[in-house]
C-alpha positions in Angstrom: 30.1 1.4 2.6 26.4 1.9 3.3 24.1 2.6 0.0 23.6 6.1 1.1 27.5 6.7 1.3 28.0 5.1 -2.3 25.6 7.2 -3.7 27.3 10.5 -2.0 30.7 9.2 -3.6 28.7 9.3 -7.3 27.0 12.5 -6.7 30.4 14.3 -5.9 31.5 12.7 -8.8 29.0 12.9 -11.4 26.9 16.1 -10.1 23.2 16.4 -10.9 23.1 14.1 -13.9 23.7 11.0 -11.8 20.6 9.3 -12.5 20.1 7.3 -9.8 18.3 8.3 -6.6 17.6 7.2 -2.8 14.6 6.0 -1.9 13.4 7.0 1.6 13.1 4.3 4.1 9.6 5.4 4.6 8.5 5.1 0.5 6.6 1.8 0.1 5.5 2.4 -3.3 7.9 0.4 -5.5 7.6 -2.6 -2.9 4.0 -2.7 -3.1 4.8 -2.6 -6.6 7.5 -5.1 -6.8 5.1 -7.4 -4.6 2.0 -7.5 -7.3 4.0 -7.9 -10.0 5.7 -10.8 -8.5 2.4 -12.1 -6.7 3.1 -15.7 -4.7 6.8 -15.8 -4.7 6.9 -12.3 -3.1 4.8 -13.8 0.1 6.6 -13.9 3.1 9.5 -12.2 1.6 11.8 -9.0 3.0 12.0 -6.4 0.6 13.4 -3.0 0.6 13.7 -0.5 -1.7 17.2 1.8 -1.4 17.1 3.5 -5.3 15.7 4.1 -8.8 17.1 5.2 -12.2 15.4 8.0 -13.2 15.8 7.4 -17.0 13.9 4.1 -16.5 11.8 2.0 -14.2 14.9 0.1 -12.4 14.5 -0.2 -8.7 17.4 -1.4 -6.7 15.9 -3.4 -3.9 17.3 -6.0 -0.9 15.0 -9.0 -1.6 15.8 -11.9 1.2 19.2 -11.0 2.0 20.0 -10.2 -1.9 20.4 -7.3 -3.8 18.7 -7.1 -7.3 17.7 -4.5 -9.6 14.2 -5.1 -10.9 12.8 -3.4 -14.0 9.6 -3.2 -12.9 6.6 -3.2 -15.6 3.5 -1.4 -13.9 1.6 -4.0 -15.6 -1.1 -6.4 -14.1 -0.5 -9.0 -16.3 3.4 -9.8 -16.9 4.7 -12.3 -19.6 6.7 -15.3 -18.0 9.8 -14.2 -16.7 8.8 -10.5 -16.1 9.8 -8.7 -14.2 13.4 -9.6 -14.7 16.0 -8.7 -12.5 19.9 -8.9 -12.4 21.4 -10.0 -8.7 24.2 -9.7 -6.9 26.0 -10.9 -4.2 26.6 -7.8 -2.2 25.7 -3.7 -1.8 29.2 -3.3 -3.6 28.5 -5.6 -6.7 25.1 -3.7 -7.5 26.9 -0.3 -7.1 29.1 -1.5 -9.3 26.9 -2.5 -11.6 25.4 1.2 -11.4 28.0 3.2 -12.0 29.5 1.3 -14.9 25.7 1.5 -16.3 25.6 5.1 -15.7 29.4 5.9 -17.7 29.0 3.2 -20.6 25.4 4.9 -21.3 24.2 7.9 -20.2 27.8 9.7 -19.4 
């Protein structure tokens, strides 16, 4: 299933209090983000954004041909190891990960 289907299936399920949301193709904003926060190991990278939790600053991005959700800090200086971020090996892993997220604390 694509992103945009998963997210239909959890919408249908969960109504308007899913908090999770799309991210259109055309928003750059959280991968310019992403991309100053993680400076020189960012360059010469593919990243996407496809969603973000709306109860906190999780982004779920494709990085390289791997799907991790970054907390992202809006900070210009980050501690080592910030931002940290939870990977997985496929779209379905990360979905996953989301709903289970979204029942065991917000549901």
């Amino acid at each position: 299933m694509t992103a945009e289907e998963w997210f239909s299936v959890f919408y249908e399920k969960y109504g308007d209090d899913f908090n999770w949301t799309m991210i259109p193709f055309t928003d750059h904003h959280f991968v310019e983000e992403l991309k100053r926060e993680l400076g020189d190991s960012a360059h010469n990278k593919s990243i996407y954004s496809i969603a973000k939790c709306e109860s906190k600053d999780d982004v779920l991005f494709l990085f390289d041909g791997e799907y991790r959700i970054y907390h992202v800090t809006y900070s210009d200086k980050n501690l080592e190891g910030w931002p940290r971020y939870k990977g997985y090996k496929d779209l379905s892993s990360a979905m996953e990960f989301i709903e289970k997220e979204y029942v065991e604390e917000y549901k």
